[in-house]
C-alpha positions, -999 to 999 in steps of 0.1 A, spaced: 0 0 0 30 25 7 43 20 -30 11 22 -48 5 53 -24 40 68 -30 33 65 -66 -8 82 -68 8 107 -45 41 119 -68 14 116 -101 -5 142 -83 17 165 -63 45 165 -91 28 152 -122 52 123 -128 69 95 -109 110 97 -107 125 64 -114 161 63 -105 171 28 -102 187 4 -129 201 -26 -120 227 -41 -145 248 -72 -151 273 -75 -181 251 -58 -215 211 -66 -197 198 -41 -178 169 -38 -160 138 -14 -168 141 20 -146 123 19 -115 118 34 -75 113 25 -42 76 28 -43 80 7 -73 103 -20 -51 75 -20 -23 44 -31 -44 62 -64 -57 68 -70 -24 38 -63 -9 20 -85 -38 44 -116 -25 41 -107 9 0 -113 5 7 -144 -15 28 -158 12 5 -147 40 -28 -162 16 -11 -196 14 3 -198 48 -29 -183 68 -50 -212 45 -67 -228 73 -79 -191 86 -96 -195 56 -106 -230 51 -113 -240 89 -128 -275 88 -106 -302 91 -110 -324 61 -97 -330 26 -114 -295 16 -87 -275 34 -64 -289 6 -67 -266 -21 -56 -298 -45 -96 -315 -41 -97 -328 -77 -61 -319 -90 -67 -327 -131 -94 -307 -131 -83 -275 -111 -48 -273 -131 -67 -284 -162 -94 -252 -153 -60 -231 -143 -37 -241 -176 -63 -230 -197 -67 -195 -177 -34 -189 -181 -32 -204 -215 -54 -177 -224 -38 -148 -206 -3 -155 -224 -23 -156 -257 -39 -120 -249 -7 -111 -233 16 -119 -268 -13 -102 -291 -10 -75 -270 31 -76 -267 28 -77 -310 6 -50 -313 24 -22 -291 62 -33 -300 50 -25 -335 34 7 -323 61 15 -300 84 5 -332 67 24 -359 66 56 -336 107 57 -329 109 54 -365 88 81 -371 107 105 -348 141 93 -363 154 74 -331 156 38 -349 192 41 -353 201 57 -326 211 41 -292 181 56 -268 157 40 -294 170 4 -292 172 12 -250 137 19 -254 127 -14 -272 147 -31 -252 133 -17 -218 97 -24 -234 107 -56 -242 116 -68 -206 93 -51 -189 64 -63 -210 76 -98 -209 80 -97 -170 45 -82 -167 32 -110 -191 48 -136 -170 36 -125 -139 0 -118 -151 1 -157 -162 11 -168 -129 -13 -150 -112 -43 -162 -134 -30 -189 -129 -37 -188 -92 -66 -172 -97 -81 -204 -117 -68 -228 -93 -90 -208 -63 -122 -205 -84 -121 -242 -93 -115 -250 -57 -147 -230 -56 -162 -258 -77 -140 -287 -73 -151 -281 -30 -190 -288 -35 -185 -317 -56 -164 -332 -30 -185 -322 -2 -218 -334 -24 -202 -369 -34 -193 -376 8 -226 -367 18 -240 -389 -10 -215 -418 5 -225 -412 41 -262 -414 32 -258 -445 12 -241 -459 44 -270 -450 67 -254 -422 81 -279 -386 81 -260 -353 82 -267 -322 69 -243 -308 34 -232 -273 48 -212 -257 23 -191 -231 26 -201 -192 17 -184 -183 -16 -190 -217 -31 -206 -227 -63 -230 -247 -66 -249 -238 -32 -284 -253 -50 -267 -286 -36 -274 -282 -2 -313 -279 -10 -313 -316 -29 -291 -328 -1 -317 -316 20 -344 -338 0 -322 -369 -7 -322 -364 30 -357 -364 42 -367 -393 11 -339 -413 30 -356 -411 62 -392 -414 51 -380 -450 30 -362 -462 63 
């Protein structure tokens, strides 16, 4: 929150953001950046770590649905082909503006000079590390919404498995779920099971 604040608050005090930092080994070097800049990645891996390692906060029951891995093939099936999709967007995108980023150095004559091919090169890196992590974090993104889906399933097939061994419990799922209609036919599987016995 500090970076993205240190950023909104230079874009409207000063009108820009001053980037001074640029790390460099041997010819590569890095896109410019600052310290408010530095902050936000960390803070974004900071709240990953603290997501996956506060899980059971989140998931508080104790059974197989506090995995996030309930029906693996289908949640990284669901997640591959979120991702699949965002690198597809992501190198249409990349096309598109390194050939309007490309056209418009020509046009102002910097193609041949040494601060145009910096500024290809800087696009380049920095749109391929955005693409990357934008993959990786629909990626995550599809693996929590089919554990969204993948949960219920579970949940509906050991309630179906319990009642077909005689034992009568309620489904509860979980708020946030899909698929909540299942606790309403769980309810009347229920109460047909009782009336036949």
């Amino acid at each position: 929150m500090g970076g993205i604040l240190g950023n909104v608050f230079d874009r409207i005090a000063w009108g820009h953001i001053t980037d001074f930092i640029v790390l460099q080994a041997f010819q590569y070097r890095s896109p410019v950046f600052n310290l408010a800049d530095l902050f936000q990645w960390v803070g974004y891996f900071m709240m990953t770590y603290a997501l996956l390692r506060d899980a059971q906060l989140l998931w508080p029951d104790k059974n197989d649905r506090k995995s996030y891995m309930i029906n693996p093939r289908y949640q990284i099936k669901y997640s591959l082909k979120l991702a699949s999709f965002a690198l597809c967007f992501a190198l249409l995108a990349g096309v598109l503006s390194y050939t309007f980023l490309k056209v418009t150095i020509d046009q102002l004559g910097l193609s041949l000079t040494t601060q145009g091919e910096h500024l290809l090169n800087t696009f380049i890196w920095t749109f391929t590390l955005m693409s990357i992590a934008f993959c990786c974090i629909l990626f995550l993104v599809g693996f929590m919404l089919s554990h969204r889906a993948a949960g219920p399933i579970y949940a509906f097939e050991r309630f179906l498995e319990g009642l077909y061994k005689g034992e009568v419990r309620p489904l509860k799922l979980r708020m946030g779920d899909e698929f909540l209609h299942l606790e309403q036919i769980a309810e009347k599987l229920e109460q047909k099971w009782s009336k036949s016995k």
